[in-house]
Backbone bond lengths (Angstrom), bond angles and torsions (degrees), N, CA, C in turn:
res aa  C-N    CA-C-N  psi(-1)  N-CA   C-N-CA  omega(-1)  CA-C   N-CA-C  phi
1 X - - - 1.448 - - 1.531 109.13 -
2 X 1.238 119.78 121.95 1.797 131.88 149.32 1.279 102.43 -43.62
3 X 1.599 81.28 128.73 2.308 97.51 154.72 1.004 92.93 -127.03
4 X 1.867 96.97 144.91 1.206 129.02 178.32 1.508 101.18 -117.51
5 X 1.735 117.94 154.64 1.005 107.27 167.47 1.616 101.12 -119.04
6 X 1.764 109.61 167.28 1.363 126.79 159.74 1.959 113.15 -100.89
7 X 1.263 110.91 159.43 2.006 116.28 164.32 1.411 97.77 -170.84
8 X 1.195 71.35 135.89 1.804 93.16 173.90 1.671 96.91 -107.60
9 X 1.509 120.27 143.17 1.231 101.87 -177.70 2.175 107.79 -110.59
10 X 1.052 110.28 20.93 1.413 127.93 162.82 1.388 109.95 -16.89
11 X 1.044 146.35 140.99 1.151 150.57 -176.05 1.280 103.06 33.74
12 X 1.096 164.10 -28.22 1.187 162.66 -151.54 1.703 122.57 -74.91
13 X 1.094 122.99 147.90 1.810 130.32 169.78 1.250 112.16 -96.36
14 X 0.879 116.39 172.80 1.293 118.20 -168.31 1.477 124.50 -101.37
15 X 1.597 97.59 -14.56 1.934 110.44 161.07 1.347 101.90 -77.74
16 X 1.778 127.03 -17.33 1.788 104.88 -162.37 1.728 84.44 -96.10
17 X 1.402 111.02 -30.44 1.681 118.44 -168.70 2.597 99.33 -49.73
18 X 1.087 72.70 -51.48 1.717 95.35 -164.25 1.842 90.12 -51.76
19 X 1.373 115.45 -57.07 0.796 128.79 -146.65 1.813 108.60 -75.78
20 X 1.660 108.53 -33.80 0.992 114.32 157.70 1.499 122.93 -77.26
21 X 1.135 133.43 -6.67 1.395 142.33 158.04 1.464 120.26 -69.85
22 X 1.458 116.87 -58.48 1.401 114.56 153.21 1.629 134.13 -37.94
23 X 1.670 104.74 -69.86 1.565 96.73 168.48 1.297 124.25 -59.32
24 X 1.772 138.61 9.17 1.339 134.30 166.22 1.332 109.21 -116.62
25 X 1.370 105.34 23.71 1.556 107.79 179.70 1.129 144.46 29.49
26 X 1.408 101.65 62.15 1.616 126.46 -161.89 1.611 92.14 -84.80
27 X 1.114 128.59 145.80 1.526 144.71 132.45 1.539 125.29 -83.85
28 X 1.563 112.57 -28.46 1.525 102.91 -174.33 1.391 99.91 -150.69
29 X 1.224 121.36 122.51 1.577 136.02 169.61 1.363 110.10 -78.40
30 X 1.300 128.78 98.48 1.639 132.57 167.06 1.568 96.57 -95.04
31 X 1.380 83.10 122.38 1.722 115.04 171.18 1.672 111.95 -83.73
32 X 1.024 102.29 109.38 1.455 105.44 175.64 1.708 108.61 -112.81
33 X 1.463 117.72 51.94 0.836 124.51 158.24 1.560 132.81 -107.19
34 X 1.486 112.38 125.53 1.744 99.53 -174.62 1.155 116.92 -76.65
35 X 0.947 136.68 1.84 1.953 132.38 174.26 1.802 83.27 -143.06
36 X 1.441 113.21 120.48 1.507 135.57 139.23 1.046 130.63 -65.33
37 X 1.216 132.43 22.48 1.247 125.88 172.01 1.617 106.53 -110.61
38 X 1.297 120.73 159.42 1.307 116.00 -169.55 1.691 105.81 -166.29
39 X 1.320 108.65 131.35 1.669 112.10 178.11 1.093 114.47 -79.18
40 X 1.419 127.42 1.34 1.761 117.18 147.26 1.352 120.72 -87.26
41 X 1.432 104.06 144.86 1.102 122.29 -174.91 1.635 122.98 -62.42
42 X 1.383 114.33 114.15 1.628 121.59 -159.36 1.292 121.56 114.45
43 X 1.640 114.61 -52.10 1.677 122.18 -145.59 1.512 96.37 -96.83
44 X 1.398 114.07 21.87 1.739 105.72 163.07 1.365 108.30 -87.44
45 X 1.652 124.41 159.10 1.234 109.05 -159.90 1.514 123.14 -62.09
46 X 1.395 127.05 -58.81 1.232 132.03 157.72 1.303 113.62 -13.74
47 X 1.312 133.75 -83.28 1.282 121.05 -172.94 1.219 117.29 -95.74
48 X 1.283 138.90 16.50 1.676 127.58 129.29 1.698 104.40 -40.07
49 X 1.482 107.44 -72.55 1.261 111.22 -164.50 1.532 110.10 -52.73
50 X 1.053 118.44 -38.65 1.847 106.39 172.10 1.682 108.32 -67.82
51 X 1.578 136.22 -35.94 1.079 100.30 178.58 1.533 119.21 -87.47
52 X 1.241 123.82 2.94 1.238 127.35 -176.41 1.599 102.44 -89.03
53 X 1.530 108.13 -3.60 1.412 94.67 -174.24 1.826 110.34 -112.83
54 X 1.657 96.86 -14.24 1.549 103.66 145.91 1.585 126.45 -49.39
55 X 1.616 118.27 -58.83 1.415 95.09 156.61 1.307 141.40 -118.67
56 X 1.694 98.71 82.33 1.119 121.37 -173.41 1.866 137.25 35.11
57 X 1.474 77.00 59.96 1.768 86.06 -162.19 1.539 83.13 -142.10
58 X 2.070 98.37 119.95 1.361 105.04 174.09 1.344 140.29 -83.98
59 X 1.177 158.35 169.10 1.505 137.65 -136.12 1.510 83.16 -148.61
60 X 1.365 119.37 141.66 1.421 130.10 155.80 1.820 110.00 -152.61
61 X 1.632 95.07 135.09 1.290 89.59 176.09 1.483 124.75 -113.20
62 X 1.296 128.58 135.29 1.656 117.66 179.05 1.595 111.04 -127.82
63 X 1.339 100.47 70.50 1.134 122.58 139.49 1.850 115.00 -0.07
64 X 0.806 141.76 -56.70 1.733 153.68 -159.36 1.941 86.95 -91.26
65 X 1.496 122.03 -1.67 1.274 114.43 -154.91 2.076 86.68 -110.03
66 X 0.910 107.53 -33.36 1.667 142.36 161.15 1.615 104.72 -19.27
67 X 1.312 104.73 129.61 1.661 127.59 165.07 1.405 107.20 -57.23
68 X 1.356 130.51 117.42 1.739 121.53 163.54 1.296 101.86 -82.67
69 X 1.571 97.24 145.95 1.099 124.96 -145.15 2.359 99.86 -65.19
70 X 0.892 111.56 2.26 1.448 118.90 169.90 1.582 104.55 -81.76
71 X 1.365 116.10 -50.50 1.444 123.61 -163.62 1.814 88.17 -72.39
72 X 1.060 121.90 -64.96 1.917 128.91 178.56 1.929 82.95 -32.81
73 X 1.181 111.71 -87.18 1.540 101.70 -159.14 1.885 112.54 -37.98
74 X 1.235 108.94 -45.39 2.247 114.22 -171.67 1.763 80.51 -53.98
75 X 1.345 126.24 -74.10 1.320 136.70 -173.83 1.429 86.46 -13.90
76 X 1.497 121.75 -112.57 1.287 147.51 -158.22 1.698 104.72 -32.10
77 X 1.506 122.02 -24.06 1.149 121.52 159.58 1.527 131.43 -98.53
78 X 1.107 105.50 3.89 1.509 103.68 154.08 1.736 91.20 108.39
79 X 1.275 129.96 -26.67 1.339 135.33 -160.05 2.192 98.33 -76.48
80 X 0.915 111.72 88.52 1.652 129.07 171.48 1.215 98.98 -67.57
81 X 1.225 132.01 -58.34 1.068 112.79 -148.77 1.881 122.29 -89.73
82 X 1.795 86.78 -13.81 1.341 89.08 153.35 1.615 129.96 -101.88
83 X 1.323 102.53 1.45 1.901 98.72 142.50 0.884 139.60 -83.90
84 X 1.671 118.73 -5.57 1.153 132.47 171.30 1.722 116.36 -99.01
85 X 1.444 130.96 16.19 1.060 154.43 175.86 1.532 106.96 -108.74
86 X 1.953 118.47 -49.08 1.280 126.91 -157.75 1.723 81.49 -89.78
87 X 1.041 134.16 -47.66 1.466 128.87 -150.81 1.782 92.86 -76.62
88 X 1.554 128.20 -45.05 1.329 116.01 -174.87 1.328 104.15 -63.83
89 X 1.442 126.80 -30.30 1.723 105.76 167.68 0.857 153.33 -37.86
90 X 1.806 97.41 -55.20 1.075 134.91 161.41 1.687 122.42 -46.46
91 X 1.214 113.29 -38.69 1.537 132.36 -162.77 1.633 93.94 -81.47
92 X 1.909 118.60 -25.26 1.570 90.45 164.42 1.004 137.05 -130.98
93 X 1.941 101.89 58.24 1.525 125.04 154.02 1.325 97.89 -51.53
94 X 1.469 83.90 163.80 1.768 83.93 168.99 1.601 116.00 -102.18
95 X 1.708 114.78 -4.87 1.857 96.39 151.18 1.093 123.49 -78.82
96 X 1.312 128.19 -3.05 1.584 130.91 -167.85 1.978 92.88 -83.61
97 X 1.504 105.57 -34.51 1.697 105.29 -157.85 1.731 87.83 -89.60
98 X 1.248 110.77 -15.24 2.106 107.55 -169.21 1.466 78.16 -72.21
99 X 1.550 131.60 -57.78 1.621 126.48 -146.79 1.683 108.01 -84.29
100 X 1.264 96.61 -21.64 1.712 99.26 151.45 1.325 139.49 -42.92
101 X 1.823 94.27 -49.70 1.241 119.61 -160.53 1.950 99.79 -80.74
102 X 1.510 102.93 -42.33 1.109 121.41 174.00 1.522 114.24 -53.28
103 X 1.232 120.28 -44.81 1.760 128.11 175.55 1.371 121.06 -70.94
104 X 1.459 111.35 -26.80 1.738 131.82 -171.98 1.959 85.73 -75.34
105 X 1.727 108.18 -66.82 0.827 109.50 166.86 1.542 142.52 2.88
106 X 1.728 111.36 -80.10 1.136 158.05 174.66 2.014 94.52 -53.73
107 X 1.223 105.01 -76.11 1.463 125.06 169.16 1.886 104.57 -20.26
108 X 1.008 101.49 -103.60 1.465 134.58 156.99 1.830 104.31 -5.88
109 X 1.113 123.30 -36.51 1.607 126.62 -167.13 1.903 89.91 -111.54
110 X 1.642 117.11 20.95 1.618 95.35 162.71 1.510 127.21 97.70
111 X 1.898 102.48 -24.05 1.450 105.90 -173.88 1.724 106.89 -79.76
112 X 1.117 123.74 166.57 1.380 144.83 -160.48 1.626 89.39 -118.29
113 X 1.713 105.27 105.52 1.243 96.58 -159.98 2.039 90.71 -127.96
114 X 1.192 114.53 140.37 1.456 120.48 166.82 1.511 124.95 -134.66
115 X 1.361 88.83 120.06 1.705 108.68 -173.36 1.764 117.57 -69.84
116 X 1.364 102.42 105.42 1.833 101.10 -173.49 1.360 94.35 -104.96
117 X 1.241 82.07 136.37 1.955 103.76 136.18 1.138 121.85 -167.79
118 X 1.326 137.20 -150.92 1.967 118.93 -157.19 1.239 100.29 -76.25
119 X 1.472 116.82 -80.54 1.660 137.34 -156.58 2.140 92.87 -4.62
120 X 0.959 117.80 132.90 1.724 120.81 158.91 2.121 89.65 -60.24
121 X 1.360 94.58 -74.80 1.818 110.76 -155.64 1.580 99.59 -42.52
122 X 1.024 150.12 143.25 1.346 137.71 164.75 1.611 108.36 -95.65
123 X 1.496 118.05 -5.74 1.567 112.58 154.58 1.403 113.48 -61.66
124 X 1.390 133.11 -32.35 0.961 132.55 -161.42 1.507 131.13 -99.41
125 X 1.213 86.40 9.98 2.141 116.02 -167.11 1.273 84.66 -133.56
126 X 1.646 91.03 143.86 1.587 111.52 166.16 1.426 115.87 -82.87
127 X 1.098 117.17 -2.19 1.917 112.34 163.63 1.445 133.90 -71.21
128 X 1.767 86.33 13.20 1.389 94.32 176.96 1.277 97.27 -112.27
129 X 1.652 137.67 -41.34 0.937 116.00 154.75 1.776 140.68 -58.25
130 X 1.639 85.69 -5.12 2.183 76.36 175.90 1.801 105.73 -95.91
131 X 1.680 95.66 15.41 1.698 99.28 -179.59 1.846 94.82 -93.07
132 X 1.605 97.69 -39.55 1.153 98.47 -166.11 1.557 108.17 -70.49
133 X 1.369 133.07 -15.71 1.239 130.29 179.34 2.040 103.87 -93.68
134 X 1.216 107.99 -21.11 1.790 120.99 156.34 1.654 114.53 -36.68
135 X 1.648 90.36 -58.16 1.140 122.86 -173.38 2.034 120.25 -49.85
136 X 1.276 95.32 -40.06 1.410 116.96 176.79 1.421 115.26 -82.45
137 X 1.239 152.55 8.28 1.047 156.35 -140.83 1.648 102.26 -160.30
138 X 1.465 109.08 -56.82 1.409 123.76 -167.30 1.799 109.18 -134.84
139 X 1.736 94.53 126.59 1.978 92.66 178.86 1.068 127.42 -67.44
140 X 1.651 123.42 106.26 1.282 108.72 -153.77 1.501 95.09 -134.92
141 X 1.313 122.64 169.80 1.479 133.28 -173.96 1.669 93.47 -125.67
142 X 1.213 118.35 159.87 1.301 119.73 -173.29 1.395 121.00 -137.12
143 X 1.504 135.20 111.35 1.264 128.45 -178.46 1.185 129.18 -113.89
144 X 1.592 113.05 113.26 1.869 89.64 -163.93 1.855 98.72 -98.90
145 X 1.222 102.21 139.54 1.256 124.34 -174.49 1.700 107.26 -91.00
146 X 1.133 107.22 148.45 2.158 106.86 -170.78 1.607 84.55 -149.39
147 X 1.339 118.17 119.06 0.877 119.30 -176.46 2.027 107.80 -101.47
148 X 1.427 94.56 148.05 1.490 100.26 -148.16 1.628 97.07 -54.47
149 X 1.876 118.21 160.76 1.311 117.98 -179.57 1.536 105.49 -76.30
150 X 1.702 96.16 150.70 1.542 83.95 159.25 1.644 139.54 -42.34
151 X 1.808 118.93 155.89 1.308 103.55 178.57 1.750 119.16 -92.03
């Protein structure tokens, strides 16, 4: 069986972020975020991908893998269970199932792959459900990584 990992980078820096990426031996960070931009410092897409590519950890983003922007708002209010209603909808467009197909893909050929986006909790982010729809396609084990708080 494949393990995959999940990180939310929520409170996090970007030496504890790296650092928890390294010790779970990630090779490739898939961004499953629909808007890359981000008011912490680093985790916008551009320069995530340059420091993740300092230590040698490759960056891909799938966008189509992404919260619409209804499910981002229930999120931010605490309402799960109606992001977890809006996001399975979403999941069967048919770019949401191509970038699926594309990650199963990826999976499937060996790489050590971890699904980011903010939420810390991974109950509380839908990258646990686009593991859990990973999950259906390809045998996978799942580790969500929390990278330690600042000191």
């Amino acid at each position: 069986m494949k393990t995959i990992a999940t990180i939310g980078y929520e409170g996090a820096t970007m030496p504890r972020f790296l650092e928890a990426l390294r010790e779970g031996k990630v090779e490739m960070v898939v961004d499953v975020r629909a808007v890359t931009s981000s008011r912490r410092p680093g985790f916008s897409k551009n320069a995530l991908a340059a420091h993740l590519g300092e230590v040698g950890i490759d960056y891909l983003h799938l966008r189509a893998l992404g919260t619409p922007a209804d499910g981002r708002a229930a999120a931010r209010a605490g309402r799960f269970d109606e992001l977890r209603a809006i996001f399975t909808e979403h999941m069967a467009t048919t770019d949401a199932q191509v970038a699926l197909e594309s990650l199963a893909e990826i999976v499937r050929a060996g790489r050590r792959v971890c699904l980011l986006c903010y939420e810390a909790d991974p109950a509380h982010c839908h990258r646990s459900m686009v593991a859990e729809a990973l999950a259906e396609r390809v045998s996978v084990r799942v580790d969500d990584l929390a990278p330690a708080p600042p000191e």
